[in-house]
C-alpha positions as CSV (number, residue, x, y, z in Angstrom):
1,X,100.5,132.0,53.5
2,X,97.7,129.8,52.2
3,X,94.6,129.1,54.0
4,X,93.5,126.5,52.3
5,X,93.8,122.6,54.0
6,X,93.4,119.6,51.7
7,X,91.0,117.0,52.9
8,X,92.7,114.8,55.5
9,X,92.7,111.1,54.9
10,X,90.4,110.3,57.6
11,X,91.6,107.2,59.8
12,X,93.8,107.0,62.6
13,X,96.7,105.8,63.3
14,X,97.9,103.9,66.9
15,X,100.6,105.9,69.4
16,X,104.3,105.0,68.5
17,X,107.5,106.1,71.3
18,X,110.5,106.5,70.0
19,X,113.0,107.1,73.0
20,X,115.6,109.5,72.7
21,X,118.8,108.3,75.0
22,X,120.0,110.8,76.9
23,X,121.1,109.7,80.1
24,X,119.2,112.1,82.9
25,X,117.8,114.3,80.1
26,X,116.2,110.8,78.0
27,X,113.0,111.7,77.0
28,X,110.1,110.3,75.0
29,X,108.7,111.6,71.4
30,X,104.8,110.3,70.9
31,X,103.6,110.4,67.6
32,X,100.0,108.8,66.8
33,X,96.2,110.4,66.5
34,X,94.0,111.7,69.0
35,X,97.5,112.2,71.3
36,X,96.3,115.4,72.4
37,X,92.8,114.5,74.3
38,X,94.6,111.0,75.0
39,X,95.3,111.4,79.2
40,X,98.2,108.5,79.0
41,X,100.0,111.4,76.6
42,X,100.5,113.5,79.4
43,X,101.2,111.1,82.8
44,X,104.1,111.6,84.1
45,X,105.2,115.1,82.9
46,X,107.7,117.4,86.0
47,X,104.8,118.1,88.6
48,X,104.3,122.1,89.0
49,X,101.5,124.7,90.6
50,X,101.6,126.2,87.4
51,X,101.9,125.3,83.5
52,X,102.4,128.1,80.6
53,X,101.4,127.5,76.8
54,X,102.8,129.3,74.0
55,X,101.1,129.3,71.1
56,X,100.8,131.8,68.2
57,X,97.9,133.3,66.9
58,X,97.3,130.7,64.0
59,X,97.4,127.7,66.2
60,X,95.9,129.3,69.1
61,X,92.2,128.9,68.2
62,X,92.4,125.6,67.0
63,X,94.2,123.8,70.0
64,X,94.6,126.4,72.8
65,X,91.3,125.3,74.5
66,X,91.4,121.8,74.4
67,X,95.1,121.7,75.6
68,X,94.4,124.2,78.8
69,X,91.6,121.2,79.3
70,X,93.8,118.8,79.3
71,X,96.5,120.0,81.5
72,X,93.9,121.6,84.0
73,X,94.0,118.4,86.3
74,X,97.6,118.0,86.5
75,X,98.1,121.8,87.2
76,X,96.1,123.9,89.3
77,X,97.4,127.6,87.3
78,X,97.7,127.2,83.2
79,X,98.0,130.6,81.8
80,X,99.1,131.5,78.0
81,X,101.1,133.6,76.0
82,X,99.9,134.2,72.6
83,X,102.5,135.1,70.0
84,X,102.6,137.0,66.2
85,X,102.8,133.9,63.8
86,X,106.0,133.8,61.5
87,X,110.1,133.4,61.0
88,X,110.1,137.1,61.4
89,X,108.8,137.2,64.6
90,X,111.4,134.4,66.5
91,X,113.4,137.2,67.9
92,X,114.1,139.3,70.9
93,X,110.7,140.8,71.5
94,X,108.9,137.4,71.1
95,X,111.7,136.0,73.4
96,X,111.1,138.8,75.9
97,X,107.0,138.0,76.4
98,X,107.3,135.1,77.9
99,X,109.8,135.6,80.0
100,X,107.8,138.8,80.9
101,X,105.3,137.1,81.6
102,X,107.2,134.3,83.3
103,X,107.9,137.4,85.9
104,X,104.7,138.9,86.1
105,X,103.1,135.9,87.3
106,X,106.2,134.8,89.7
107,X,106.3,131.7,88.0
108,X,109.0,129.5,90.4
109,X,112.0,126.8,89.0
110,X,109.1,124.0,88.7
111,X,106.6,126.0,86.1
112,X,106.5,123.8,83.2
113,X,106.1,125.3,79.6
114,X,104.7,123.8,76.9
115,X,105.1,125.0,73.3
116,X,102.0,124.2,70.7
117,X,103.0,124.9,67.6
118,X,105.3,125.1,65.3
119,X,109.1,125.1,64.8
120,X,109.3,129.0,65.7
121,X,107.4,128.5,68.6
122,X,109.4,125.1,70.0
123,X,112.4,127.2,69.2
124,X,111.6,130.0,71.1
125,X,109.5,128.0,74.1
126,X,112.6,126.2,74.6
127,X,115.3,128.6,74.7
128,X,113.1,131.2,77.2
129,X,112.6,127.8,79.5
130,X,116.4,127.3,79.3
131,X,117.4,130.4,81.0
132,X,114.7,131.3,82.9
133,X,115.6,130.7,86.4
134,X,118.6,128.6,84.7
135,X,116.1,126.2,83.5
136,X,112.7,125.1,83.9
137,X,111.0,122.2,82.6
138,X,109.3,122.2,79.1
139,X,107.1,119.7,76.6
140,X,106.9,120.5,73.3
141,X,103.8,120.1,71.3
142,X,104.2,120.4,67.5
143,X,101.7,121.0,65.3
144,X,103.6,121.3,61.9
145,X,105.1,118.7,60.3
146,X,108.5,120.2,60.0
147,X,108.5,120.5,63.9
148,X,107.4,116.8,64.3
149,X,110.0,115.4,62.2
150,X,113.2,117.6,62.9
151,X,113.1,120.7,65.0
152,X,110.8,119.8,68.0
153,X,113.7,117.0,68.7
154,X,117.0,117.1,69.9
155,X,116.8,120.2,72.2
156,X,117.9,122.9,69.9
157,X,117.0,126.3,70.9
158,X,117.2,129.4,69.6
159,X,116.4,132.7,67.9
160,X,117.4,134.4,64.6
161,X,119.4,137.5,64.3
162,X,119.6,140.0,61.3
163,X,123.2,138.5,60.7
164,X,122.1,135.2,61.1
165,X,119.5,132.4,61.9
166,X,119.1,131.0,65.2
167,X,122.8,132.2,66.1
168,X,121.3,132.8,69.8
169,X,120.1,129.8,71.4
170,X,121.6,126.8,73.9
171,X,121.3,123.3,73.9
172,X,118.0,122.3,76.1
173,X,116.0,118.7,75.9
174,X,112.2,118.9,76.5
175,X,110.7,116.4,78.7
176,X,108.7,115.2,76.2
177,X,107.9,115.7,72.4
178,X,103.8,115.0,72.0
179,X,103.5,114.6,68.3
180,X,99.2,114.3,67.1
181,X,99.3,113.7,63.7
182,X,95.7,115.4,63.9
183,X,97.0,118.8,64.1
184,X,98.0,118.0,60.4
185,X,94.8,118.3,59.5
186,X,94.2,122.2,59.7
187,X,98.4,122.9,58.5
188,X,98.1,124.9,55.1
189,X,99.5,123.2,52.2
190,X,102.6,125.5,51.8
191,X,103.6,124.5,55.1
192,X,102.9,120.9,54.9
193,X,105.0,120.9,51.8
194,X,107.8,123.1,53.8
195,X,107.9,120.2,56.2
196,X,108.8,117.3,54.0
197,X,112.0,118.9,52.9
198,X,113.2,118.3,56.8
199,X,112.0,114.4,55.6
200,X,113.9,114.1,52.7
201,X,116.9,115.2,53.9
202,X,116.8,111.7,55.9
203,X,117.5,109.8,53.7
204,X,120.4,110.9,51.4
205,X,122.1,111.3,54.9
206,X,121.5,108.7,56.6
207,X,119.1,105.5,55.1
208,X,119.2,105.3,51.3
209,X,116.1,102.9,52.1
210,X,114.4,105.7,53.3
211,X,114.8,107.7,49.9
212,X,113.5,104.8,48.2
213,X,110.1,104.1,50.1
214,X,110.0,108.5,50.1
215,X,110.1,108.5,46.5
216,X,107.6,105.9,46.2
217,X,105.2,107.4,48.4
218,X,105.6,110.7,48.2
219,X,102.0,111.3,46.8
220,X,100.9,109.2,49.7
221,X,102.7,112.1,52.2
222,X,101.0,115.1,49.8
223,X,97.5,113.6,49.9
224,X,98.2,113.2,54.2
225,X,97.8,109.8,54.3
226,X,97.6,109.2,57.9
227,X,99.6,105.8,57.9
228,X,102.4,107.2,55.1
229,X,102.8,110.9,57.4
230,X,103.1,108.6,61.0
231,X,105.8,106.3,58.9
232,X,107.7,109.5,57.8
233,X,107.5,111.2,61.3
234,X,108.6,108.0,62.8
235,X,111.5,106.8,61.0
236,X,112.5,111.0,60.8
237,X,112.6,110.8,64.9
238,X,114.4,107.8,64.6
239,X,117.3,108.6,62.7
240,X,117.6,111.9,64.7
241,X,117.3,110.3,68.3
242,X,120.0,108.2,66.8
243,X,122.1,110.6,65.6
244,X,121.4,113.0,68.7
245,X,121.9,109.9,71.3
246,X,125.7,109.6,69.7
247,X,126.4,113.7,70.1
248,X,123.9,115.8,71.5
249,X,125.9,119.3,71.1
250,X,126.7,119.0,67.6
251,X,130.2,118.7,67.9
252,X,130.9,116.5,64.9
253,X,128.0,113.8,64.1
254,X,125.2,115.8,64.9
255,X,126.3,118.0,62.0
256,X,124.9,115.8,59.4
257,X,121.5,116.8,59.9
258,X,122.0,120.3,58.7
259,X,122.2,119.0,54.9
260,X,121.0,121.8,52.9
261,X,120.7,124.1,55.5
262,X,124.3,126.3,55.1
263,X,122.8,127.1,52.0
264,X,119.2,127.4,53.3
265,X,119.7,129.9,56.2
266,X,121.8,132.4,53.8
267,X,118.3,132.2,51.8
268,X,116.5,132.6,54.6
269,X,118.6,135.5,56.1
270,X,119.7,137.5,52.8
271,X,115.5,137.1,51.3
272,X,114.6,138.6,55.2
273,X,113.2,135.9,57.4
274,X,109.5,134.6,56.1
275,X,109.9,135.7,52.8
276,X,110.5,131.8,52.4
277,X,109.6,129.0,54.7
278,X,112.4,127.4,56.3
279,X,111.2,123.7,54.6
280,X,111.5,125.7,51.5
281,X,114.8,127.1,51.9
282,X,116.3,123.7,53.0
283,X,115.0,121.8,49.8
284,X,116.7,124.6,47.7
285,X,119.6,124.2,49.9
286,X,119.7,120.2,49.3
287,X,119.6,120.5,45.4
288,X,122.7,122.8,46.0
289,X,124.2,120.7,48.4
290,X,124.1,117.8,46.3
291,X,125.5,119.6,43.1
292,X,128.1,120.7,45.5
293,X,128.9,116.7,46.7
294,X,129.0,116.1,42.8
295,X,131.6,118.9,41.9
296,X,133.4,117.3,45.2
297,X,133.9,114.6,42.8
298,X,131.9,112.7,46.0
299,X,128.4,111.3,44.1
300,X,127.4,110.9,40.2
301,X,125.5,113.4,37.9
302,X,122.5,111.2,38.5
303,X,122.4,111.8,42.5
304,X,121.9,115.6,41.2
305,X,119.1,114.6,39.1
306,X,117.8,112.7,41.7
307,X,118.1,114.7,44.6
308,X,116.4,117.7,42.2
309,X,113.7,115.4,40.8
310,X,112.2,114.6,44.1
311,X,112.2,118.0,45.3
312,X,110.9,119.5,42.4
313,X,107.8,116.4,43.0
314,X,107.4,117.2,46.2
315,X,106.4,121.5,45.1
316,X,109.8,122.2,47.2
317,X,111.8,125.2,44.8
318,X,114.7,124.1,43.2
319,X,116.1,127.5,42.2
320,X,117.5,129.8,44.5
321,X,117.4,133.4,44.4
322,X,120.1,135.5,42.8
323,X,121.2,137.5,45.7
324,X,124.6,137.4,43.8
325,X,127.7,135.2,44.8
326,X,129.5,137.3,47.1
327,X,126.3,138.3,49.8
328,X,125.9,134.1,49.4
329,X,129.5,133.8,51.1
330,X,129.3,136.4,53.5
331,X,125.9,135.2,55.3
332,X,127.3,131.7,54.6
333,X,130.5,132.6,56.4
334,X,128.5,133.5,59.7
335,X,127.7,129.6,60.3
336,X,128.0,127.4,63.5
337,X,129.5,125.0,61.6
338,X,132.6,127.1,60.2
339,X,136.1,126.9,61.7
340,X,138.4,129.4,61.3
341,X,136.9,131.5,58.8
342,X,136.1,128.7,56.4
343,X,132.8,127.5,55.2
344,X,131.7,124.0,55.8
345,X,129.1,122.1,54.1
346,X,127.5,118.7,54.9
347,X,128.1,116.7,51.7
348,X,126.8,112.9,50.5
349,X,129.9,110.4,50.7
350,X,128.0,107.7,49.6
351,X,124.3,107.6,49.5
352,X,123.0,107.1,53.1
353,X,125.7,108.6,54.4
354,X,127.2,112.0,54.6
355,X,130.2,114.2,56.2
356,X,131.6,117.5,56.7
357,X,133.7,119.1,53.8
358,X,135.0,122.9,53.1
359,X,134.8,124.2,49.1
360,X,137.1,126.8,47.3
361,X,134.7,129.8,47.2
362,X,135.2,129.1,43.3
363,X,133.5,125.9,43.0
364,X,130.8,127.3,45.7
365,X,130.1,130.2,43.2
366,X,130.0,127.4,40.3
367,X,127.4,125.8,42.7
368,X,125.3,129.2,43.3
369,X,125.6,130.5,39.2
370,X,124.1,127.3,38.4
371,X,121.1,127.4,40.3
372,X,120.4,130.9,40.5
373,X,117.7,132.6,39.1
């Protein structure tokens, strides 16, 4: 992965909430600048004797310190747990640390866990706070833009298998989501690109106004435009709390949001996890997703081109690798969204709005020989 950060546009923008309705388990996501040294950002969080980070080694030495800071007057023990930085590494072992470390230290039912980083970190912060001790508090802290627009919210947990990503996991809402556009700064262009495939998927899904005002600044979100990246994030977390408020366990609704990613996680899995970015694997997924709402006889030619067009813009792939037809329907097959042995994709009805369809494995290998390299 790339090193290299492009300059940051340098002003700041003002804290935004969006609420995410839950009943008990409602929680706030806070996206602005300067979040992280702000005090207000952290009143009010579950009281404790002791607080855990779990960073990774990437993110570590850029936010570690000041966050320890920070939480050192509201808890009088903050230790950390410092983890390998990648896909490959969201999986037992990783899982296993922390809650060996959890032990170690006798942390009690009221140690609160905060996750700073990225979407493998919130992931796997999450899922060891929801079953240690049957559940301790946690706050996540994203520093990526993919985990401040989609998977720091909504309480999805998990890790990957070899057979399959993030099959392992449980439902389990933070108490907060702290979002510092800041921490954009210092994320490597790769990843920042990675991250607005989760934003574009918004749109075609859910707010064909949102499309629009992405296609028109999407330059604006490459060059981190402060004001363009806080607009993205903020109507991203909208639409989710939204969609999350209405069915929280993904039992029909929720669903929509995983446009592109049936597709994307058989990339992900069949490549080997961190060969490609999840970001990367979704925007693949969308162009084959939206080919595949076109052959449904769902969407026009032109939502293809469309849907490919911006992707391409964006430095997203548009071709997917040729791991050949049948391996595609296997580790497609081993989805949480199947039923009864049958694959089922999130389509586009109508622009703005999408649903749940299966495909004869024939017009699915259409899909895959068309955009395979």
């Amino acid at each position: 992965m790339s090193s290299a950060v492009a300059a940051p546009a340098s002003h700041s923008v003002p804290a935004i909430r969006v609420p995410i309705a839950l009943e008990e388990r409602s929680y706030d996501i806070l996206i602005g600048s300067t979040l992280l040294d702000d005090a207000a950002s952290w009143q009010d969080l579950p009281r404790a004797a002791a607080a855990l980070i779990v960073s990774n080694e990437t993110v570590a030495p850029l936010y570690l310190e000041r966050l320890r800071q920070r939480l050192a007057s509201q808890y009088a023990r903050v230790d950390s747990v410092i983890l390998p930085d990648g896909e490959q590494h969201k999986d037992w072992d990783s899982l296993n640390r922390i809650v060996d470390h959890l032990l170690a230290r006798a942390a009690d039912r009221k140690t609160v866990l905060f996750a700073l980083g990225g979407g493998v970190i919130g992931d796997m912060t999450g899922f060891a706070a929801a079953i240690y001790m049957r559940g301790v508090p946690f706050v996540q802290v994203p520093t990526t833009l993919l985990a401040q627009v989609d998977s720091s919210v909504g309480g999805k947990t998990a890790i990957n298998h070899p057979r399959g990503k993030n099959m392992i996991g449980a439902f389990y809402q933070p108490a907060r989501v702290i979002a510092d556009m800041d921490t954009l700064d210092t994320l490597p262009p790769r990843e920042l690109v990675a991250g607005l495939a989760e934003v574009i998927k918004y749109g075609p899904i859910a707010d064909a106004a949102f499309l629009d005002w992405i296609e028109t600044n999407l330059d604006a979100l490459l060059a981190r435009d402060k004001s363009a990246l806080a607009h993205a994030v903020k109507r991203s977390c909208e639409i989710k709390a939204w969609v999350v408020g209405q069915d929280e366990r993904e039992t029909g609704l929720r669903a929509i949001l995983n446009f592109g990613h049936t597709f994307g996680h058989a990339i992900e899995t069949g490549l080997g996890y961190g060969e490609w970015l999840h970001g990367e694997a979704v925007g693949c997924g969308m162009v084959l997703a939206s080919d595949l709402s076109v052959r449904l006889g769902l969407m026009p030619p032109e939502f293809l081109t469309r849907m490919r067009g911006l992707i391409q813009r964006a430095g997203l792939p548009v071709r997917a690798p040729r791991l050949g037809v049948e391996r595609y329907l296997e580790l497609m097959r081993v989805d949480k969204k199947n039923e009864g042995g049958e694959i089922r994709f999130v389509v586009i009805e109508a622009l703005g709005r999408a649903g749940m369809r299966g495909a004869p494995d024939t017009l699915v290998a259409e899909v895959l020989n068309a955009h395979c390299d």
